[in-house]
C-alpha positions as CSV (number, residue, x, y, z in Angstrom):
1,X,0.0,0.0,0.0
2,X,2.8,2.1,0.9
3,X,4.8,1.2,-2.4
4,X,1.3,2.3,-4.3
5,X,1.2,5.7,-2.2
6,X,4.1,6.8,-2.8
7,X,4.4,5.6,-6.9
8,X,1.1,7.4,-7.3
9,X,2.8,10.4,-5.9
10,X,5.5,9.9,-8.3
11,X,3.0,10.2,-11.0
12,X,1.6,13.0,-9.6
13,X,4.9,15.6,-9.7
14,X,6.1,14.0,-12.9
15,X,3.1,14.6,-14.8
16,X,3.0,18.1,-13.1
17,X,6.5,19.0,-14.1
18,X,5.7,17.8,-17.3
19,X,2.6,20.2,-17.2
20,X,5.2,22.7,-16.6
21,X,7.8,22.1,-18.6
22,X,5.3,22.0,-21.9
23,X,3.6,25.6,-20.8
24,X,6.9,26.9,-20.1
25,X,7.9,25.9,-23.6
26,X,4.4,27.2,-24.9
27,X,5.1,30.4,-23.1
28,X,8.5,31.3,-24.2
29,X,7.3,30.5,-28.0
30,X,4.5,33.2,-27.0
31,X,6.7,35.8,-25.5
32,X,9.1,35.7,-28.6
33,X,6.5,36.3,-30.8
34,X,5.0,39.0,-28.8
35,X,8.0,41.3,-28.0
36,X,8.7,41.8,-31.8
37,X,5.2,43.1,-32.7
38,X,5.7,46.3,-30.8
39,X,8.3,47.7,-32.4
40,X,6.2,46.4,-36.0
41,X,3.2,48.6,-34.4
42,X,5.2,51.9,-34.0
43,X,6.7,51.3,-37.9
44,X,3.0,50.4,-39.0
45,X,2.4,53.8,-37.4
46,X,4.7,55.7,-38.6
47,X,4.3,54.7,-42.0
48,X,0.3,55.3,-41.8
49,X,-0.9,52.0,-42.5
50,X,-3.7,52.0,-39.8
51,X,-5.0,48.2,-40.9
52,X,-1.2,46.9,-40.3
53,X,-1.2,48.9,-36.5
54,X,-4.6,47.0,-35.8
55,X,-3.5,43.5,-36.9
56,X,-0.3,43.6,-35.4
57,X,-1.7,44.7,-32.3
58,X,-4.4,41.9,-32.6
59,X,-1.7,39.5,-32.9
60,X,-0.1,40.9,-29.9
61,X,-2.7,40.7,-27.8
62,X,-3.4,37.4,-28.6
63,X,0.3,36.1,-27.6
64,X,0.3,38.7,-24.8
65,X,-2.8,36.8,-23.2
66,X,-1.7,33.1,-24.2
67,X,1.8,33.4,-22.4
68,X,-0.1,35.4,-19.3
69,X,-2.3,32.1,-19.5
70,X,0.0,29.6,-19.7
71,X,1.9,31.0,-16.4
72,X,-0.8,31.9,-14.1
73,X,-2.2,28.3,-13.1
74,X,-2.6,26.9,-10.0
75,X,0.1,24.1,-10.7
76,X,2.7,26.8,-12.1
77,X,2.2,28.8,-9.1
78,X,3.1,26.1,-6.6
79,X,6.3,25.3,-8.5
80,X,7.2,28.6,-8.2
81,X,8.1,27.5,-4.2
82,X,10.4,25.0,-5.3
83,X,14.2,25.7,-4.7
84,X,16.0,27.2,-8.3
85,X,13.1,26.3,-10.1
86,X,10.9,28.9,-8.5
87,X,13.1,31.6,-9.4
88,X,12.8,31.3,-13.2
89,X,8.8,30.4,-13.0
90,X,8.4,33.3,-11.1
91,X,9.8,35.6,-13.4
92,X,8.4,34.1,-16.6
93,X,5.0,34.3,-15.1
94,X,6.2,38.1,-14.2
95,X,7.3,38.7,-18.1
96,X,3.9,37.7,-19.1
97,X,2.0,39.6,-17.1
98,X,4.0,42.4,-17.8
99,X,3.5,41.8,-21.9
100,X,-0.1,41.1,-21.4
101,X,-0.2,44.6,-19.4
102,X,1.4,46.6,-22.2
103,X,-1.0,44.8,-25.0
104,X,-4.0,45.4,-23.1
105,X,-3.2,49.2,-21.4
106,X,-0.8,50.7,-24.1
107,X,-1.1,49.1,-27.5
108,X,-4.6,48.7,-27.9
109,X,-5.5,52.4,-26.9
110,X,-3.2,53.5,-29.6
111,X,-4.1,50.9,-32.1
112,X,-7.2,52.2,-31.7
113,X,-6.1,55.3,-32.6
114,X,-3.9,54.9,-35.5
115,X,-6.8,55.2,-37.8
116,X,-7.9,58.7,-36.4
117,X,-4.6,60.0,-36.3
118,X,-2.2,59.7,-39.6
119,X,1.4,61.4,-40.2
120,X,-0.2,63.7,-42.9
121,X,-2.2,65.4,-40.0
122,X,1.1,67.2,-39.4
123,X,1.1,68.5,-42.7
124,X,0.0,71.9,-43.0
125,X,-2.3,73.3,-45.7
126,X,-2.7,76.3,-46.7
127,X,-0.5,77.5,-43.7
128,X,-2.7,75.7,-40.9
129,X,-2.1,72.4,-39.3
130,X,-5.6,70.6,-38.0
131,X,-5.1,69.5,-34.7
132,X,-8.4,68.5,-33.8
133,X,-7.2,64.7,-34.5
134,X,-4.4,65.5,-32.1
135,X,-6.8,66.6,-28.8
136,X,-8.8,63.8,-29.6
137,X,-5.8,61.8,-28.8
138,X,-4.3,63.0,-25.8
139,X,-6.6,60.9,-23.5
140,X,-5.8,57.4,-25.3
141,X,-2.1,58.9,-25.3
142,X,-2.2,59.7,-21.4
143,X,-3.1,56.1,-20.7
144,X,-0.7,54.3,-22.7
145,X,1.9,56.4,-21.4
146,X,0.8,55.7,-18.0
147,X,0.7,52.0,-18.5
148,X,4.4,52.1,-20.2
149,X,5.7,54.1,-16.9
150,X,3.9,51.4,-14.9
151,X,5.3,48.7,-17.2
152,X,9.5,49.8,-17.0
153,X,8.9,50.0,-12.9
154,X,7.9,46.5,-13.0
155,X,10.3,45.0,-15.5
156,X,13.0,46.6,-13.5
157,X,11.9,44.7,-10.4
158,X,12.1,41.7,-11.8
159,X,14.7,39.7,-9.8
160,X,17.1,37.7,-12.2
161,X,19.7,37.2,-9.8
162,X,19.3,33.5,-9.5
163,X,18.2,32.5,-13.2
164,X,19.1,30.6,-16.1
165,X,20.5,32.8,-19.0
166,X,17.4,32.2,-20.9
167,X,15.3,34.1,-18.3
168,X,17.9,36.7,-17.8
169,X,18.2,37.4,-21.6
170,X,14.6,37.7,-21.8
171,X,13.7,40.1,-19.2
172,X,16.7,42.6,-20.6
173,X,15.3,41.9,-23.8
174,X,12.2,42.9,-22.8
175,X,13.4,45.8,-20.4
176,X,15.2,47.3,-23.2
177,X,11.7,47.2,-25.8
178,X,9.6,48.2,-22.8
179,X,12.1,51.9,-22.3
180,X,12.5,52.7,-25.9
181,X,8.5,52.5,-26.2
182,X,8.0,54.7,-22.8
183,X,10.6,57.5,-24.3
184,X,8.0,57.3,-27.6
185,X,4.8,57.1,-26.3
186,X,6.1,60.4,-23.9
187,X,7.2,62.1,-26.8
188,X,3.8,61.6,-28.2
189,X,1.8,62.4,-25.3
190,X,3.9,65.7,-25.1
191,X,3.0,66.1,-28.4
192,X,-0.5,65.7,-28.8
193,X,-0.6,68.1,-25.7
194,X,2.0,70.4,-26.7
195,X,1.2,71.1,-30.2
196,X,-2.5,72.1,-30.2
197,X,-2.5,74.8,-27.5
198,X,1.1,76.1,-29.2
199,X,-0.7,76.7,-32.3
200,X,-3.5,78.6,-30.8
201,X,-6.8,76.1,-30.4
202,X,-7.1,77.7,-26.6
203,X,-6.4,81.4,-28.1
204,X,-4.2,83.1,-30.3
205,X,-0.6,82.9,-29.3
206,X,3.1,84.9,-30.1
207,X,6.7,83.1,-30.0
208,X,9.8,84.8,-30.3
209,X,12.0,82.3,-33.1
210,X,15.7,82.7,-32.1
211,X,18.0,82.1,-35.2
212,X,21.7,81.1,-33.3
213,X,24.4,80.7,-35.4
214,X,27.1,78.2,-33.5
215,X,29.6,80.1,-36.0
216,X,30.1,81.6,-32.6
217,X,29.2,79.2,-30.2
218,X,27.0,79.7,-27.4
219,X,26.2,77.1,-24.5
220,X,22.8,76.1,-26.0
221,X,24.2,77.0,-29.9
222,X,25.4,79.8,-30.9
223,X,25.1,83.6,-31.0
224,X,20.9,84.9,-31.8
225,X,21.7,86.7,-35.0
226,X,18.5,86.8,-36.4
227,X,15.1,87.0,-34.3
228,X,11.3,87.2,-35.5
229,X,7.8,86.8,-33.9
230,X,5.4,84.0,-35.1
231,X,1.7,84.0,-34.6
232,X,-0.2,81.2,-34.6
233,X,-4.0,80.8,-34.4
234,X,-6.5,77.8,-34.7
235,X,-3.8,75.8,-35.7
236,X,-2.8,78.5,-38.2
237,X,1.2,79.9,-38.2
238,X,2.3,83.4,-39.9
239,X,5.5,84.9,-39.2
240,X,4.5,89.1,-38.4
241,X,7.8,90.3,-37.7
242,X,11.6,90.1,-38.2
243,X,14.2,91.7,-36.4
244,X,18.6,91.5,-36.3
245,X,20.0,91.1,-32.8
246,X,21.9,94.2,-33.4
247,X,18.8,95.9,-33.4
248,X,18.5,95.8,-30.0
249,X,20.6,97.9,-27.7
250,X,22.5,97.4,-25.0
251,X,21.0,98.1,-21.7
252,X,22.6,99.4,-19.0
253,X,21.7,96.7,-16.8
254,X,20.1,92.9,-16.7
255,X,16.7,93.3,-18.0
256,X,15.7,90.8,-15.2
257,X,17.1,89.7,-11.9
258,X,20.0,86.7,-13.0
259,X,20.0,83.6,-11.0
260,X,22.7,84.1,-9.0
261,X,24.9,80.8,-10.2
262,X,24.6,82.0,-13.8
263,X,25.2,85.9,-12.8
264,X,28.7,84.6,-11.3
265,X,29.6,82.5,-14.2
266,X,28.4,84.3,-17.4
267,X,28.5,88.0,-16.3
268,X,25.8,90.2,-16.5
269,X,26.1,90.5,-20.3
270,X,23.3,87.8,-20.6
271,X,21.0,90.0,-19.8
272,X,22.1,93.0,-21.3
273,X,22.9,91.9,-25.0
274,X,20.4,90.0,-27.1
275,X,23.8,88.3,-28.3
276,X,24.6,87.1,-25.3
277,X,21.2,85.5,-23.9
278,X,22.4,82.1,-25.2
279,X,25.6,82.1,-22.8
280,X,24.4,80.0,-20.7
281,X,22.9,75.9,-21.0
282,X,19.9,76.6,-19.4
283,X,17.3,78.1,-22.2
284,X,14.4,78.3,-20.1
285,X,16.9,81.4,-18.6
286,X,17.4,82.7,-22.0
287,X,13.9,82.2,-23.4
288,X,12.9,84.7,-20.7
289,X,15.9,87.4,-21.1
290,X,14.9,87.2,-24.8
291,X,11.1,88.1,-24.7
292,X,12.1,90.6,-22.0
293,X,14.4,92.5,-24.7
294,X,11.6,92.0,-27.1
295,X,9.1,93.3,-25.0
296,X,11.0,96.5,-23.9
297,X,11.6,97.2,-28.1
298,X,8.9,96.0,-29.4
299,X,5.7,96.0,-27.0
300,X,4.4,92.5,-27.4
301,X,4.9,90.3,-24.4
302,X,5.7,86.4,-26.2
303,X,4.0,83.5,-24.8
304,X,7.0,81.3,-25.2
305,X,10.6,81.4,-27.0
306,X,11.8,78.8,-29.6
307,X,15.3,78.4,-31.7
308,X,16.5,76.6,-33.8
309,X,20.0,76.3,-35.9
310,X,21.6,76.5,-39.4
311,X,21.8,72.6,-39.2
312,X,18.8,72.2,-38.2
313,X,17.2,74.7,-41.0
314,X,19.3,72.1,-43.3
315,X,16.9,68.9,-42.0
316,X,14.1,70.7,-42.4
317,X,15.2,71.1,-46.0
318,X,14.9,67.8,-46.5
319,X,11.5,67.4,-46.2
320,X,10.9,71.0,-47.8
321,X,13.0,70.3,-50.7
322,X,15.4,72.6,-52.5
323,X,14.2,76.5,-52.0
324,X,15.1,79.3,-54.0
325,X,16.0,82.6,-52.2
326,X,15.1,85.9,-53.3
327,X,19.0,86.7,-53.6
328,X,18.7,83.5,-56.6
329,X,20.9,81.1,-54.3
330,X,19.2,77.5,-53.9
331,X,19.2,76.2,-50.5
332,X,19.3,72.8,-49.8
333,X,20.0,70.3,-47.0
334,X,23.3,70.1,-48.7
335,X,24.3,73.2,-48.9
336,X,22.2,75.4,-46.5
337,X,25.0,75.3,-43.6
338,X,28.3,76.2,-46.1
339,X,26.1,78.5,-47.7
340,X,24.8,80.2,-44.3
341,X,28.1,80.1,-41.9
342,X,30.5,80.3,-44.7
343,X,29.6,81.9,-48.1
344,X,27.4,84.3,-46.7
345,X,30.6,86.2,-45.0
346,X,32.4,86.4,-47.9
347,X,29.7,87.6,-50.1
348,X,28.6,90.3,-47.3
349,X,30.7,92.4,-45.8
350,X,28.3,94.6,-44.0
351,X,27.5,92.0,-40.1
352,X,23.5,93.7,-41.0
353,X,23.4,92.5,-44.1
354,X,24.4,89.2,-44.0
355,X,22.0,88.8,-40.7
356,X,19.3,89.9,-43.1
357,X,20.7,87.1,-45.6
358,X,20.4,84.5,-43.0
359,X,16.6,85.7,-41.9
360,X,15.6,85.8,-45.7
361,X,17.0,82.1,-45.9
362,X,15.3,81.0,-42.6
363,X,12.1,83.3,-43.5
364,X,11.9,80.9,-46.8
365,X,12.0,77.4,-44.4
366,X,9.5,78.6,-42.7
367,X,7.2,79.6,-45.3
368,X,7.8,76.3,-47.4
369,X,7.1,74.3,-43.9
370,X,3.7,76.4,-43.1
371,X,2.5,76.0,-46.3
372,X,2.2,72.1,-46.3
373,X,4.9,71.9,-49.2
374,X,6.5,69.6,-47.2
375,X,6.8,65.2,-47.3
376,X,5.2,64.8,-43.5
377,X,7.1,62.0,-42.5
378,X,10.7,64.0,-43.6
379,X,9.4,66.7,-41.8
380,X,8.8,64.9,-38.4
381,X,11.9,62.8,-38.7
382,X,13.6,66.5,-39.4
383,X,11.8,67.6,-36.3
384,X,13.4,64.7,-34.3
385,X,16.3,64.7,-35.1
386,X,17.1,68.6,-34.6
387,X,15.2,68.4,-31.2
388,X,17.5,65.5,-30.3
389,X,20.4,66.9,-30.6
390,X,19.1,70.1,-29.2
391,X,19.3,71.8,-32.3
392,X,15.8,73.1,-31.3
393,X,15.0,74.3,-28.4
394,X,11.2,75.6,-26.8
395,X,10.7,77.5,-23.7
396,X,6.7,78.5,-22.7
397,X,6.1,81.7,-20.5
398,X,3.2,79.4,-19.6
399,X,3.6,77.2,-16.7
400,X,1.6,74.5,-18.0
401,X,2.9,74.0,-20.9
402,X,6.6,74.6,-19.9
403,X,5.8,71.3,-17.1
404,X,5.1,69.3,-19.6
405,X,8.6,70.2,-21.4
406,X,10.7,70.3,-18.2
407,X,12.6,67.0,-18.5
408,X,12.7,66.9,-23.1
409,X,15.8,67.5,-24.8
410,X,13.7,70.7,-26.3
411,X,13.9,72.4,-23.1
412,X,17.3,73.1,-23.1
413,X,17.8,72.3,-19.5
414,X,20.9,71.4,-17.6
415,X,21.7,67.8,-17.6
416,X,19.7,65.5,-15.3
417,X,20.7,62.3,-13.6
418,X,19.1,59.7,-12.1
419,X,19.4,56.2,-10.5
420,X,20.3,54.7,-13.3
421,X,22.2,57.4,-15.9
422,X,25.2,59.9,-14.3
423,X,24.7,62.8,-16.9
424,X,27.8,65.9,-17.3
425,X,27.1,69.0,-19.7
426,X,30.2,70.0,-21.7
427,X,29.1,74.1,-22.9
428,X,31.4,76.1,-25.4
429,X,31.0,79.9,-25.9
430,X,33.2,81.9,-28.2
431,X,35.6,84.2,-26.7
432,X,36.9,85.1,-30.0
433,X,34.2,87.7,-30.6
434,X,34.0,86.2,-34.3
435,X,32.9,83.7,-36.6
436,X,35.5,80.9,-36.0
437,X,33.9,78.5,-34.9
438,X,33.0,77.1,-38.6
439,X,36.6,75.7,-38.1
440,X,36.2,74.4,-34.1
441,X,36.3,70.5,-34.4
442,X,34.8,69.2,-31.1
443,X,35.1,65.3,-29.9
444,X,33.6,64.3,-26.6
445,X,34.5,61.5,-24.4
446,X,33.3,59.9,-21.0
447,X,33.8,57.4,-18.7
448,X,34.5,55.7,-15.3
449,X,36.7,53.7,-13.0
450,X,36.4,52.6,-9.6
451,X,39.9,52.9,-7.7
452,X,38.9,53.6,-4.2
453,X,37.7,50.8,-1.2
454,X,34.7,52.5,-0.5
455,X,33.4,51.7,-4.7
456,X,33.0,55.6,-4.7
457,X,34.1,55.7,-8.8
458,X,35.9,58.3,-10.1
459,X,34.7,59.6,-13.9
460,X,36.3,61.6,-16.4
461,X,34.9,63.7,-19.2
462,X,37.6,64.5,-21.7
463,X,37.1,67.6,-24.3
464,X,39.6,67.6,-27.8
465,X,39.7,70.8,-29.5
466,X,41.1,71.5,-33.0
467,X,41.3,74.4,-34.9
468,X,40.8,73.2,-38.4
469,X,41.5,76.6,-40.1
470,X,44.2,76.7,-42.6
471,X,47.4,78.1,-41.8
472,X,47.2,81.3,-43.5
473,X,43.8,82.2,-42.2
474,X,44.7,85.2,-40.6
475,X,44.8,86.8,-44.2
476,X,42.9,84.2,-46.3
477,X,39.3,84.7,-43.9
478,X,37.5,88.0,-43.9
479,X,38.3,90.0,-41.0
480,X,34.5,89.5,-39.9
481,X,35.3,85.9,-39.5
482,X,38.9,86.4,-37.6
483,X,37.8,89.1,-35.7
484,X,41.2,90.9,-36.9
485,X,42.4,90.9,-33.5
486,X,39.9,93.1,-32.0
487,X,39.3,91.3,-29.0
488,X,42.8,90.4,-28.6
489,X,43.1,87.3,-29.9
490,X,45.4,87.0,-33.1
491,X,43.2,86.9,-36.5
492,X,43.2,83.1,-37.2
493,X,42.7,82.1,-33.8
494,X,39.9,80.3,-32.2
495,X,39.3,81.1,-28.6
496,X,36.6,79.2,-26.5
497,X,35.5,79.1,-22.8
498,X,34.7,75.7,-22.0
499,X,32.2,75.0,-18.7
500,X,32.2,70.9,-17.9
501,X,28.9,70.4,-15.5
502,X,29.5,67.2,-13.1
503,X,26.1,65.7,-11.4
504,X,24.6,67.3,-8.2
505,X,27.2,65.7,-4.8
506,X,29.9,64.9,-6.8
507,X,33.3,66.4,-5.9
508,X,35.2,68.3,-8.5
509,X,38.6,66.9,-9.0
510,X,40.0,69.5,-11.3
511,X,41.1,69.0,-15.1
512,X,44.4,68.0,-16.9
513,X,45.5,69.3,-20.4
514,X,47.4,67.0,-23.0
515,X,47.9,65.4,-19.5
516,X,49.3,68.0,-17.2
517,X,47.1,69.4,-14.5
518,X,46.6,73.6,-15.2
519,X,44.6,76.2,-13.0
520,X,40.9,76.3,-13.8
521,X,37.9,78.2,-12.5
522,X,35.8,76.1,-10.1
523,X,32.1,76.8,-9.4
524,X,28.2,75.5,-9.0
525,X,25.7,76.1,-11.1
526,X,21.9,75.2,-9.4
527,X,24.0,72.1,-7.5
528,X,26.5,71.0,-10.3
529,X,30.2,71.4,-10.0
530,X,31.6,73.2,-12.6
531,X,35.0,73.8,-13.7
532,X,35.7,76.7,-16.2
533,X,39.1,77.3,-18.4
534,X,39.8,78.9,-21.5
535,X,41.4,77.4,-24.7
536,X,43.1,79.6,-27.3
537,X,44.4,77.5,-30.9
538,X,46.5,78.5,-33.4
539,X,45.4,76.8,-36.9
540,X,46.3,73.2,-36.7
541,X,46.6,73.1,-33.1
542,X,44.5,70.5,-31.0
543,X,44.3,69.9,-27.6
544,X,42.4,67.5,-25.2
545,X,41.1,68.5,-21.6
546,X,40.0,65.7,-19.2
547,X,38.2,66.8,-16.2
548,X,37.9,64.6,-13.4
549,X,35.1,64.4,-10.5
550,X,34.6,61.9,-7.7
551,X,31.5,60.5,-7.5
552,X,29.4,60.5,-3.6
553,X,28.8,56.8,-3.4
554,X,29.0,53.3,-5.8
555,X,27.8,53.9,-9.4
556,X,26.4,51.0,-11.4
557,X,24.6,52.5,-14.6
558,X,25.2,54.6,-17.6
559,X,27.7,57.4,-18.0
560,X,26.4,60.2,-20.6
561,X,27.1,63.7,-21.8
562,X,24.7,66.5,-23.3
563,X,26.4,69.7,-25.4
564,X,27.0,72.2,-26.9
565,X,25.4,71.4,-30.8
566,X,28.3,72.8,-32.5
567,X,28.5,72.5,-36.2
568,X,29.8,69.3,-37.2
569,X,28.8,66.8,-34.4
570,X,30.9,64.2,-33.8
571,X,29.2,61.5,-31.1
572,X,30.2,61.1,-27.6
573,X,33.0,58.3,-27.1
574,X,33.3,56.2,-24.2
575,X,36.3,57.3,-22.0
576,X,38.9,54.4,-21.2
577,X,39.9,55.4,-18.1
578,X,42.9,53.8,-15.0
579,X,43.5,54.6,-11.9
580,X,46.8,56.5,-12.7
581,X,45.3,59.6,-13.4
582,X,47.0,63.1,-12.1
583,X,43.4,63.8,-11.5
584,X,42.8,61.0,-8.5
């Protein structure tokens, strides 16, 4: 009897490990083919093809639910209690419910939108965008952007410690899908709440557009040469009013009280010079010096401020297509940025006139863009990819609207870290009083190394300048470019001051050149360390600055930068760094 008892018991956990073991298999076939379809969904999307969006997400749904299924039975469960085992069960059965979560509380509300909403809604005609499409989507937005949020929190507290590589694969897998969706879907639901109240549908609204020219860098770009006022109005946008930075004068003091940190760093020139608002990183400062000066000279108070570059006039074009200027040039994405920061000098010698060249040329974007003669999706994609590399920048004197752009790329704050990321800022302004920084090559590196017993890492952000002019620019460049010596450095020359921002509690360690430890300038800015030096290169010359900080406590996460968008961009390198460093 006892032999029976115990054989039948036998039966029993084989036949439910076997149970197992077969849904298990079921589920990770289900998962596989889930995961995929999101990223199909977004392209289906993008590309407008509404019935693709809805069957992908049908499909989705239907793995989603399977693998949730498969995990969630009573006879799963209880293996989840036995030794190793339980581990991986467990977090399967978490994967699934996370997948079946997404499917049902992100991707169907927007598959259910994709047919309401399609990328030629953010074509204009006849100079008015219809955005009706886009406030009927901001509650089906909100929700899927909730349930992403909700989704990375628990994907990250999925413990993997103790599973097979199978289970660990699959979770980053899926952690990685899961954050490149949330940073979407929150660009979107900025968007569709953004974008409609922007372009009037709550009232008519005025925004100062800043034109910087990073032929003479400033922290968020370069210097505001050119500066006009766009209206916009049920969904309608009309540019009223153009103006030259040197239009405005120079007054006596700040236009409005500095923040203190700024003030000490950047002088009280920020707010004194419509040049000079740009000095520092943080454009929500400079948004508000610049529709102060605007005010004070032209008597319209702007609801927000927005810029944008040469570079970024030159994406645009590629959605526009070629445009033909009034002076007979072409511009084009090829040549809109030679023919802007380059040509334009030698052609002009007069600094008014060739401002007024470069508002004509940005004048005639904006007009092909407003008028719908655009391809949408080049035009979003331009959008995107100007805003990410900060190329275009919005600040809103409303506080509503300038909540919802706090943390973006477009708001031009300074960098933010969190749990997981360690972010440094790396800011250039010309100190040559010129246009030389056409020839300023800029590479960016960062990195870490822990040296110390307490795990507190040390982290170094290394800056390589080279002056690419040739070597007889002195004579060969218009004086307007050189400068011709008039702020005292020699025609040819490129001069920059270069602010390096460590994270809030780190400790500033000082900064090396070509290796050799030099006097800098230490500071904070609103809680970040900051070390401040000045660089002065002959043509040909290069140089490479490493700055070094000392993080509070251990650091296990990623180590990024945000910059300066100077001309040519060259992308952040990953810093090898020892612990034989003059710095530590």
């Amino acid at each position: 009897m006892g032999w029976w008892i115990v054989g039948s018991l036998c039966v029993v956990v084989i036949g439910a490990l076997m149970w197992v073991g077969v849904r298990a298999l079921l589920a990770k076939t289900e998962l596989q083919s889930a995961v995929p379809l999101a990223a199909k969904i977004q392209d289906e999307i993008v590309a407008g093809n509404a019935g693709g969006a809805s069957q992908a997400s049908k499909d989705l749904s239907s793995h989603a639910a399977s693998a949730a299924s498969l995990t969630s039975d009573p006879v799963w469960k209880m293996f989840e209690f036995v030794p190793m085992l339980g581990e991986n069960l467990r977090a399967v059965r978490q994967l699934a419910a996370v997948v079946d979560d997404i499917s049902t509380q992100a991707i169907q509300p927007l598959s259910a939108i994709a047919s309401g909403i399609q990328v030629s809604d953010f074509k204009p005609v006849d100079g008015a965008v219809n955005v009706q499409p886009l406030i009927d989507a901001q509650t089906h937005v909100a929700a899927a952007n909730a349930a992403l949020a909700r989704a990375e929190r628990e994907v990250r507290s999925i413990d993997t410690s103790g599973t097979i590589s199978v289970v660990t694969n699959a979770r980053a897998e899926l952690q990685s899908a899961v954050e490149n969706a949330t940073d979407a879907v929150g660009v979107a639901d900025r968007a569709v709440r953004l974008i409609p109240t922007m372009l009037g549908a709550s009232g008519p609204r005025n925004y100062l557009l800043l034109f910087q020219n990073p032929a003479e860098l400033r922290a968020s770009g370069g210097i505001p040469g050119a500066v006009a006022l766009v209206h916009t109005d049920s969904g309608r946008m009309e540019l009223t009013q153009q103006a030259s930075a040197s239009s405005f004068p120079r007054y006596k003091e700040p236009v409005l009280e500095l923040p203190a940190d700024s003030r000490g760093i950047y002088g009280d020139i920020m707010g004194q010079y419509m040049q000079d608002v740009t000095l520092t990183p943080d454009f929500a400062t400079s948004g508000k010096l610049a529709r102060e000066m605007w005010r004070l000279q032209y008597g319209v108070e702007a609801d927000g401020v927005l810029s944008i570059d040469p570079v970024a006039l030159s994406y645009l074009l590629k959605a526009t297509g070629p445009i033909t200027l009034s002076t007979g040039d072409v511009l084009s994405s090829d040549n809109a940025v030679k023919l802007l920061l380059s040509d334009a000098y030698a052609r002009y010698d007069d600094p008014q006139d060739q401002d007024a060249f470069f508002a004509a040329a940005a004048a005639s974007v904006f007009s092909a863009v407003s008028s719908g003669n655009t391809d949408p999706k080049a035009l979003i994609q331009a959008l995107a990819k100007a805003g990410g590399e900060h190329r275009m920048l919005v600040w809103s004197a409303h506080e509503e609207d300038q909540a919802v752009l706090a943390d973006t790329a477009l708001a031009g704050g300074l960098p933010r870290s969190d749990a997981h990321t360690n972010r440094f800022g790396v800011y250039l302004n010309d100190a040559t009083g010129a246009k030389m920084d056409m020839y300023l090559d800029v590479k960016i590196g960062v990195g870490q190394v822990t040296c110390r017993q307490d795990k507190r890492p040390n982290y170094g952000v290394s800056v390589t300048l080279t002056n690419t002019a040739p070597a007889d620019a002195a004579t060969a460049l218009p004086e307007y470019v050189t400068g011709g010596g008039a702020f005292g450095v020699a025609p040819g020359n490129v001069k920059t001051l270069v602010s390096v921002y460590g994270v809030p509690g780190m400790q500033n360690l000082g900064l090396t050149r070509d290796g050799a430890a030099i006097a800098y300038h230490p500071t904070t800015d609103s809680a970040h360390p900051v070390s401040l030096v000045s660089v002065e290169l002959a043509p040909g010359e290069s140089t490479v600055l490493t700055f070094g900080w000392l993080g509070p406590n251990a650091f296990v996460g990623d180590v990024l930068t945000q910059s300066t968008p100077v001309i040519y961009r060259n992308d952040p390198a990953e810093l090898a760094l020892t612990c034989e460093s003059p710095l530590w």
